[in-house]
C-alpha positions in Angstrom: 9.6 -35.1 -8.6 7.0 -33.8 -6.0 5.8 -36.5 -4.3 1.9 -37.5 -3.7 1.8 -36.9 0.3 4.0 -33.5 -0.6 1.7 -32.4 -3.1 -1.1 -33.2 -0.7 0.5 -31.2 2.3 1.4 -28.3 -0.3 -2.5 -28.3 -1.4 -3.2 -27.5 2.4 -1.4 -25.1 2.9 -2.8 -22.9 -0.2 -6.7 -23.1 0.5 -6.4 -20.0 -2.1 -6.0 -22.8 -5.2 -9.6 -23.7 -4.5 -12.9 -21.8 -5.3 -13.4 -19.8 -3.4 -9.7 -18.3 -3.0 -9.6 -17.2 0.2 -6.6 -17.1 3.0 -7.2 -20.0 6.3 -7.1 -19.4 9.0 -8.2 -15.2 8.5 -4.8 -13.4 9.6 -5.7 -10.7 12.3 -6.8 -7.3 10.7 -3.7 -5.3 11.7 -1.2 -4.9 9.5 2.3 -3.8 10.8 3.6 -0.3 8.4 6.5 -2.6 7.4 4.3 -5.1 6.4 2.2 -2.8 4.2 5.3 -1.3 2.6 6.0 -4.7 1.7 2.9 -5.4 0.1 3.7 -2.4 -2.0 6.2 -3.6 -3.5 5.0 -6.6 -4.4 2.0 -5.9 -6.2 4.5 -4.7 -8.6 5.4 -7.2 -11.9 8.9 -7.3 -10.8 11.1 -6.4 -7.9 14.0 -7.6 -5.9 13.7 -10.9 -3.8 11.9 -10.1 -0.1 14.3 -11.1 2.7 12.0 -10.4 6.1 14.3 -10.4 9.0 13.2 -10.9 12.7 13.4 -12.6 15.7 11.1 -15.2 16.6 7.5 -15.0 17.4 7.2 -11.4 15.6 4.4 -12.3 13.0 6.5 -13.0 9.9 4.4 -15.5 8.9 1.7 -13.7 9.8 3.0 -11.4 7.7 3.2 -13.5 4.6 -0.5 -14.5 4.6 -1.6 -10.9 5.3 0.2 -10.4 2.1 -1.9 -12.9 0.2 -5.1 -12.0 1.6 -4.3 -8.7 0.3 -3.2 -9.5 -3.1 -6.1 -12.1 -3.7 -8.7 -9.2 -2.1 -7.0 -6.8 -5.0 -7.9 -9.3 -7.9 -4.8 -11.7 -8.0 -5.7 -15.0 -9.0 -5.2 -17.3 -6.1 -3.2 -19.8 -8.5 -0.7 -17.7 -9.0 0.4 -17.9 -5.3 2.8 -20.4 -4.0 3.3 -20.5 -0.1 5.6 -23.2 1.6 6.7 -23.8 4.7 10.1 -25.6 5.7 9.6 -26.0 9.0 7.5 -29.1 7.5 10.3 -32.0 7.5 8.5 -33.5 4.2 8.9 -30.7 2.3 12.5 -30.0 2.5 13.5 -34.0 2.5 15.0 -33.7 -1.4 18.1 -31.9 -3.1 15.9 -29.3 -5.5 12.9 -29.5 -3.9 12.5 -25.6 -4.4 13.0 -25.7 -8.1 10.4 -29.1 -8.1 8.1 -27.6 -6.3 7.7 -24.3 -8.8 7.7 -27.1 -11.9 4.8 -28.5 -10.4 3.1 -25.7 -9.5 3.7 -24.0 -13.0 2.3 -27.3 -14.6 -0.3 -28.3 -12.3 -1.7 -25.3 -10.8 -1.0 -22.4 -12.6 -1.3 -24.4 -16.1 -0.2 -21.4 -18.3 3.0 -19.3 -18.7 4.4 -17.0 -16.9 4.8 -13.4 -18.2 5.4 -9.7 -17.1 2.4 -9.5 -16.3 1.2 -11.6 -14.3 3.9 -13.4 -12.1 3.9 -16.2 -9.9 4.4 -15.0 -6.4 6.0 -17.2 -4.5 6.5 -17.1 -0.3 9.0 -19.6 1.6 8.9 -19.0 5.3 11.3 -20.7 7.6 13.8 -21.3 4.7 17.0 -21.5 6.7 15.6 -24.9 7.9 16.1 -26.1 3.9 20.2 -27.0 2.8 21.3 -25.1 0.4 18.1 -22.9 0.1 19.9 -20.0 -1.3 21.1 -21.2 -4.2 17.7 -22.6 -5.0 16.4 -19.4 -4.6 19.3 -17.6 -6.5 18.5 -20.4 -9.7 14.4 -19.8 -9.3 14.7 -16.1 -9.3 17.5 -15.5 -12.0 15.5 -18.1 -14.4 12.0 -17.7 -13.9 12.1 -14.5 -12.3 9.0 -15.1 -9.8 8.2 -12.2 -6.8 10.4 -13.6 -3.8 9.5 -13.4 -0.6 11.5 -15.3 2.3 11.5 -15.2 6.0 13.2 -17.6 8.8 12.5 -18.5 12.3 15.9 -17.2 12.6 16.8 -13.7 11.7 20.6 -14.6 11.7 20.0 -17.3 9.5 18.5 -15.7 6.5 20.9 -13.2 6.8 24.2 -15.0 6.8 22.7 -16.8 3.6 21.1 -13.8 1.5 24.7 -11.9 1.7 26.4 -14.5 0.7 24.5 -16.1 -2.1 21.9 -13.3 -3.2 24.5 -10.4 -2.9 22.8 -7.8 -5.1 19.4 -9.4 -5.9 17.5 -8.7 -2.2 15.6 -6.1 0.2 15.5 -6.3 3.5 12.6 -5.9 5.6 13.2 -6.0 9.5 10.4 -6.9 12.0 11.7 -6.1 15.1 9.2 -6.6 18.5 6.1 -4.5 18.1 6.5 -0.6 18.8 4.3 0.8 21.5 2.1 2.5 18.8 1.5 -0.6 17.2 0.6 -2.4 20.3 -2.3 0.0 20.4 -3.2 -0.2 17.3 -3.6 -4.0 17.4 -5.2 -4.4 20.8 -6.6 -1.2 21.9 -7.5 0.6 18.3 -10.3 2.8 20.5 -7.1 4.6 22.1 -5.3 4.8 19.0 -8.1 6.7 17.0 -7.1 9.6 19.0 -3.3 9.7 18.5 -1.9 12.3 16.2 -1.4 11.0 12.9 1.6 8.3 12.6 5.0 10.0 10.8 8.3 8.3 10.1 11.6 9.3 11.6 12.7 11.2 8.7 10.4 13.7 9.3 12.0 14.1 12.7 14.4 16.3 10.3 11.8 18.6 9.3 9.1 19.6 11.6 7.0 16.4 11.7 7.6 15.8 15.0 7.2 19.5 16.5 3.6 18.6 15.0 2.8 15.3 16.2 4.4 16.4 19.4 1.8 19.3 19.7 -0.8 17.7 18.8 -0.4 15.2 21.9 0.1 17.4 24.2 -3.8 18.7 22.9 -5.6 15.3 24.2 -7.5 15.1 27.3 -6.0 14.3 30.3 -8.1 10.9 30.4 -6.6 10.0 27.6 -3.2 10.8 28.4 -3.7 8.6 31.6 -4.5 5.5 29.9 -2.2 6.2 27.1 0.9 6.2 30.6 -1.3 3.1 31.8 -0.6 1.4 28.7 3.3 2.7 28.6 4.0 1.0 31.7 2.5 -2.4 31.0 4.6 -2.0 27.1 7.7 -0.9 29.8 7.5 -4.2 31.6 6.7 -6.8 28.8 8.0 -5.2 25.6 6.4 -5.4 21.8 6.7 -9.4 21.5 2.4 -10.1 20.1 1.6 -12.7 21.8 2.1 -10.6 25.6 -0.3 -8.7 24.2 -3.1 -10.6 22.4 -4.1 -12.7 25.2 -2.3 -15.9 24.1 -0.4 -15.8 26.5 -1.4 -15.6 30.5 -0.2 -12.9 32.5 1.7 -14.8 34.9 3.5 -16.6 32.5 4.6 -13.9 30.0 8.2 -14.1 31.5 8.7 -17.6 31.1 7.1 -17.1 27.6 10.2 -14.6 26.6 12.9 -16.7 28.1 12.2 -19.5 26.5 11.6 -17.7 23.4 14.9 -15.8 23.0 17.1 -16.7 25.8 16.6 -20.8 25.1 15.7 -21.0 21.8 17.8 -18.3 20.2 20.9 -18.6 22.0 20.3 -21.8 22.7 19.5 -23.8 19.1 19.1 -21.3 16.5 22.6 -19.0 16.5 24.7 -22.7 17.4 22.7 -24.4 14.3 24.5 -21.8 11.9 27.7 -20.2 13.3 30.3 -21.8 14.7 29.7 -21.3 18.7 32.5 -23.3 20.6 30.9 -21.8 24.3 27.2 -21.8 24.6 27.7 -20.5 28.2 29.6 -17.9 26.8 27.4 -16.5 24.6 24.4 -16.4 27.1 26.9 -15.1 29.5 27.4 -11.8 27.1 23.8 -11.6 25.9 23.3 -11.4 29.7 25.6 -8.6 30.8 24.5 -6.5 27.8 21.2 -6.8 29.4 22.4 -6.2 32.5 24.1 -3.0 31.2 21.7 -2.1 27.8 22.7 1.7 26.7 26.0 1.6 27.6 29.4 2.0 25.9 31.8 -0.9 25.9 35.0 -1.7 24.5 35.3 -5.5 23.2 38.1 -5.4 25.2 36.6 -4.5 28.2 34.0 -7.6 27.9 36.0 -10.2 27.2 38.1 -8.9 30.9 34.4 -8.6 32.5 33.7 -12.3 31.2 37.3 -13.9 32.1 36.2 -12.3 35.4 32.8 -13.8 35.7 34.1 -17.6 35.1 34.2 -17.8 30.9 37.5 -17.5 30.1 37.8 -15.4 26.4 39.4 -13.5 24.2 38.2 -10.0 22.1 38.4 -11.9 18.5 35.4 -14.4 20.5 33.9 -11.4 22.1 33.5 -9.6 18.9 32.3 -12.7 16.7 29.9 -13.8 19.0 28.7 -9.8 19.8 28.0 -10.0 15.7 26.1 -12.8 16.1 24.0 -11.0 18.7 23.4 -8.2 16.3 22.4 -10.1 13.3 20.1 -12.2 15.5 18.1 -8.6 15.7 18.7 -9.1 19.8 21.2 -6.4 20.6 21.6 -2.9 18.4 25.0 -1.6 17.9 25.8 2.0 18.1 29.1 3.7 16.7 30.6 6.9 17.3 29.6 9.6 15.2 31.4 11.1 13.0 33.1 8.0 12.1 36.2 7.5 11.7 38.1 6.2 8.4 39.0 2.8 9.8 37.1 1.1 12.4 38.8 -0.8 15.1 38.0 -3.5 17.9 39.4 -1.4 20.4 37.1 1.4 19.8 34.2 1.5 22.2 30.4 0.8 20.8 27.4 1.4 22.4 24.6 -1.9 22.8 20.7 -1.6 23.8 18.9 -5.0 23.6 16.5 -4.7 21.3 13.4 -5.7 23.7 13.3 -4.5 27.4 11.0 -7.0 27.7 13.5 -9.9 27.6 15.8 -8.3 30.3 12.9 -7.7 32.6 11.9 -11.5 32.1 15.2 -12.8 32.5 16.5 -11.0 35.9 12.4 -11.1 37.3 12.4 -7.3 38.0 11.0 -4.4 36.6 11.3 -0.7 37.9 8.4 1.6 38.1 8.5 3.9 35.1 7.2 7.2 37.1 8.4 6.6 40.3 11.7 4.6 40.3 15.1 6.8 40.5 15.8 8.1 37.3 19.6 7.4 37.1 18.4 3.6 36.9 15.6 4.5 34.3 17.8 6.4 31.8 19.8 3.5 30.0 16.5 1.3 30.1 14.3 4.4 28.6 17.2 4.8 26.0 16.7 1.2 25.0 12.6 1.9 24.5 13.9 5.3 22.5 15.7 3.5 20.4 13.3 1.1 18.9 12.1 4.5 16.8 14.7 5.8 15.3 14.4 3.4 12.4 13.9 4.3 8.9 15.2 3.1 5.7 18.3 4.6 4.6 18.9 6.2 7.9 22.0 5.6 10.2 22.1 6.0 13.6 25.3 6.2 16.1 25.9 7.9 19.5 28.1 11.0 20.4 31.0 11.3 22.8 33.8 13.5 22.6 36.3 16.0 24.5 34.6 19.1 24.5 37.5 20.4 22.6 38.7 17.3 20.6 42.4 18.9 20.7 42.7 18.6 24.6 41.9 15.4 26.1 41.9 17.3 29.8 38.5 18.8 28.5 35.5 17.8 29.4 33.3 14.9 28.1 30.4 15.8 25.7 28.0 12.8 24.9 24.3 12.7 23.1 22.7 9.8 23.4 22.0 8.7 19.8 22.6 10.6 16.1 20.4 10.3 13.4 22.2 10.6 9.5 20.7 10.6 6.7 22.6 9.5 3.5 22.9 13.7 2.9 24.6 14.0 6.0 21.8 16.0 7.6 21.7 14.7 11.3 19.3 14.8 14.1 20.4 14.3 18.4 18.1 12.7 20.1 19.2 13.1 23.8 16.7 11.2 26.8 16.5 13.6 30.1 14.0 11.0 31.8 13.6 13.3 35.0 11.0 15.2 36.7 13.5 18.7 35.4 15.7 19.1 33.4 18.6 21.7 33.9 20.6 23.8 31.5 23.4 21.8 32.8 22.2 18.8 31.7 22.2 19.6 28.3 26.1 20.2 28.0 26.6 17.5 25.8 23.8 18.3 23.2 24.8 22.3 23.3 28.3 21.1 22.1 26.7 19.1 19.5 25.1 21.8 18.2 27.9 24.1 17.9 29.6 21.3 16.3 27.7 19.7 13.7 24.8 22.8 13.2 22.0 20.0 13.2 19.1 21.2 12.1 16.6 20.3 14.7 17.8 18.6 18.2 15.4 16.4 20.3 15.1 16.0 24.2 12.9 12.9 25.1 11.5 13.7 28.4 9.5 13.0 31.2 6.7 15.3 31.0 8.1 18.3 29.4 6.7 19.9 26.6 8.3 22.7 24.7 9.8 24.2 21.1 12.4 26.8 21.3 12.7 27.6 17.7 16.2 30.1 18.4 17.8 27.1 19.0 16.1 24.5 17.1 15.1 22.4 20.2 12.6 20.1 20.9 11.5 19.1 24.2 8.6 16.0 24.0 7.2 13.9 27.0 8.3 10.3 26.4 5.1 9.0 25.2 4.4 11.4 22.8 7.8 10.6 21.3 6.9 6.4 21.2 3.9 6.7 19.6 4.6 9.4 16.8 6.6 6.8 15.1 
């Protein structure tokens, strides 16, 4: 039974049961492209339960009413839209409150039957905070068979219950921090309108980024000098919104991100859930990633570095609590391509964070992007590259290798990441942030090449422009490559 003050609270939060429908407060104008792929799929009569992953402060919520704005703009009755938040303690105070809550709705609001065509949609944001919410949502969608869509506060928590509960009936949609093309699209849209046209990282395969690349390298030089303005200021504070819609004051964006992820994260959400025996620990990993983001590391070799440093561990605790990391959305793990047929604990990964911006707010200090020395700005550009090379079904790992795999007295070849699609068709992206780059530095990626026969190889750059179709290669100035994607 729904109580009275629940059903009052639950009447506030959908303004769209009234007449007029309509979505308060207005959710800003910009839509994310994950966000409108999304929507896609939901307009559809039936689909797979929505699972959107991210860390905090992202805009998932956001996300959910630009979602209903969107479907009530397009002619779906507002009645037919359920939206409840669990981070309300009233609303998640009874066993079944999820399967209550959709009675009520179907009898009191919606007043008719459900059918094929015209389902009840039904949003639940912060649902880790709810016990047992997955099996409520397993029993709501394999009996009424509403569109789904959940998100958390906590990444790691929505996770850890849609695998083990909802196995088979989800899609995941991750939000990470905003990309530097989105940034401008939000807050400075003027500069945006004259970017090439945004493409996806599969077409990185073809020649979609030879195009966009090009067509950059065609703007006038004003433009390009805000665009490296910009790139900076997205360099220091990464893609979290609120550093970049004015909510937040500039001398305080730092404090903003550490409490965000390094106290709130580490500190409450990841304990709430998984079984985290040393809290200093943990932050004492997160923080030498940081410390060391794009670089390979053995599990081995961090649980000696933390022993060192004062936490006394094992690699079984390393590796747990470097999961955790991962499936918070705070660190991104890289494997060896090609893989090999059984993975192991001893075999070296490589970790970026997944924001720059938190290590930058954490240790207080921020290189210049143009001017400092670029053996200190290549693992930190490799952490912005990575943000990019995203797409659904795409894989990415990192090279390194004996140049002939047979002699372990040759020399090391390495590529920074390796793109795979499910085909096996596979794309190098190696980052040469310097003012030239040499034949010589481009050992690794040669190898590569004779290797694997990729066909197309990128070299993210500091200002260097240039297609050499003999070999397939791709030089593109670093902002060129950020906001093509």
């Amino acid at each position: 039974m729904v109580s009275e003050e629940a059903r009052r609270v639950l009447w506030d939060l959908n303004p769209w049961w009234k007449e007029p429908p309509r979505v308060r407060p207005e959710p800003p104008s910009f839509v994310r492209h994950a966000v409108k792929d999304l929507l896609n799929r939901l307009r559809k009569p039936k689909g797979l339960i929505e699972v959107v992953r991210g860390p905090r402060q992202v805009g998932k919520t956001t996300a959910i009413l630009q979602c209903i704005r969107d479907l009530i703009h397009a002619g779906m009755p507002g009645r037919n839209i359920l939206f409840v938040r669990f981070d309300l303690e009233l609303l998640r105070s009874e066993p079944g409150i999820v399967r209550e809550i959709y009675r009520w709705h179907l009898d009191e609001i919606r007043r008719d039957s459900t059918d094929a065509e015209s389902p009840s949609l039904v949003f639940l944001d912060e649902v880790h905070k709810l016990a047992s919410w997955s099996d409520e949502v397993k029993h709501l969608f394999d009996t009424f068979a509403p569109r789904i869509m959940l998100t958390g506060s906590s990444s790691v928590l929505v996770a850890h219950g849609g695998r083990e509960s909802l196995a088979g009936r989800v899609f995941t949609t991750e939000l990470p921090p905003f990309s530097f093309r989105e940034v401008l699209e939000a807050w400075k849209p003027d500069l945006a309108r004259a970017l090439p046209p945004r493409i996806r990282f599969r077409d990185a395969f073809e020649d979609g980024l030879r195009e966009s690349a090009a067509a950059f390298e065609r703007l006038r030089p004003q433009q390009k000098h805000s665009l490296r303005r910009r790139l900076e200021r997205y360099f220091a504070r990464g893609g979290y919104p609120r550093l970049h819609s004015g909510e937040v004051d500039d001398d305080r964006w730092a404090d903003y991100l550490v409490q965000t992820v390094f106290e709130n994260v580490l500190g409450a959400d990841i304990p709430t859930l998984f079984p985290v025996h040393n809290p200093g620990l943990l932050r004492s990993l997160y923080l030498w990633l940081a410390r060391h983001s794009g670089h390979e590391v053995s599990q081995g070799r961090l649980a000696e570095e933390l022993t060192a440093a004062g936490f006394p561990t094992n690699q079984p605790t390393v590796g747990r609590y470097l999961h955790y990391l991962v499936d918070a959305l705070l660190v991104r793990e890289f494997r060896r391509y090609p893989l090999v047929k059984r993975s192991s604990a001893r075999a070296p990964s490589k970790f970026t964070l997944t924001d720059l911006g938190v290590r930058n707010a954490i240790f207080r200090h921020t290189p210049s992007l143009f001017e400092s020395d670029p053996t200190v700005l290549g693992p930190l550009v490799e952490t912005l590259v990575q943000g990019c090379i995203r797409d659904s079904n795409l894989n990415v790992y990192y090279y390194r290798d004996f140049e002939d795999p047979s002699n372990r007295r040759s020399r090391i070849a390495e590529v920074d990441f390796v793109a795979e699609r499910p085909d096996g068709a596979v794309v190098p992206v190696e980052v040469k942030f310097r003012k030239r780059v040499d034949h010589e530095d481009l050992v690794g990626l040669r190898l590569f090449q004779q290797r694997f026969h990729p066909s197309n190889s990128i070299v993210v750059t500091r200002d260097r422009f240039g297609w050499y179709e003999m070999d397939r290669l791709l030089f593109v100035p670093l902002e060129a490559f950020l906001l093509a994607f």
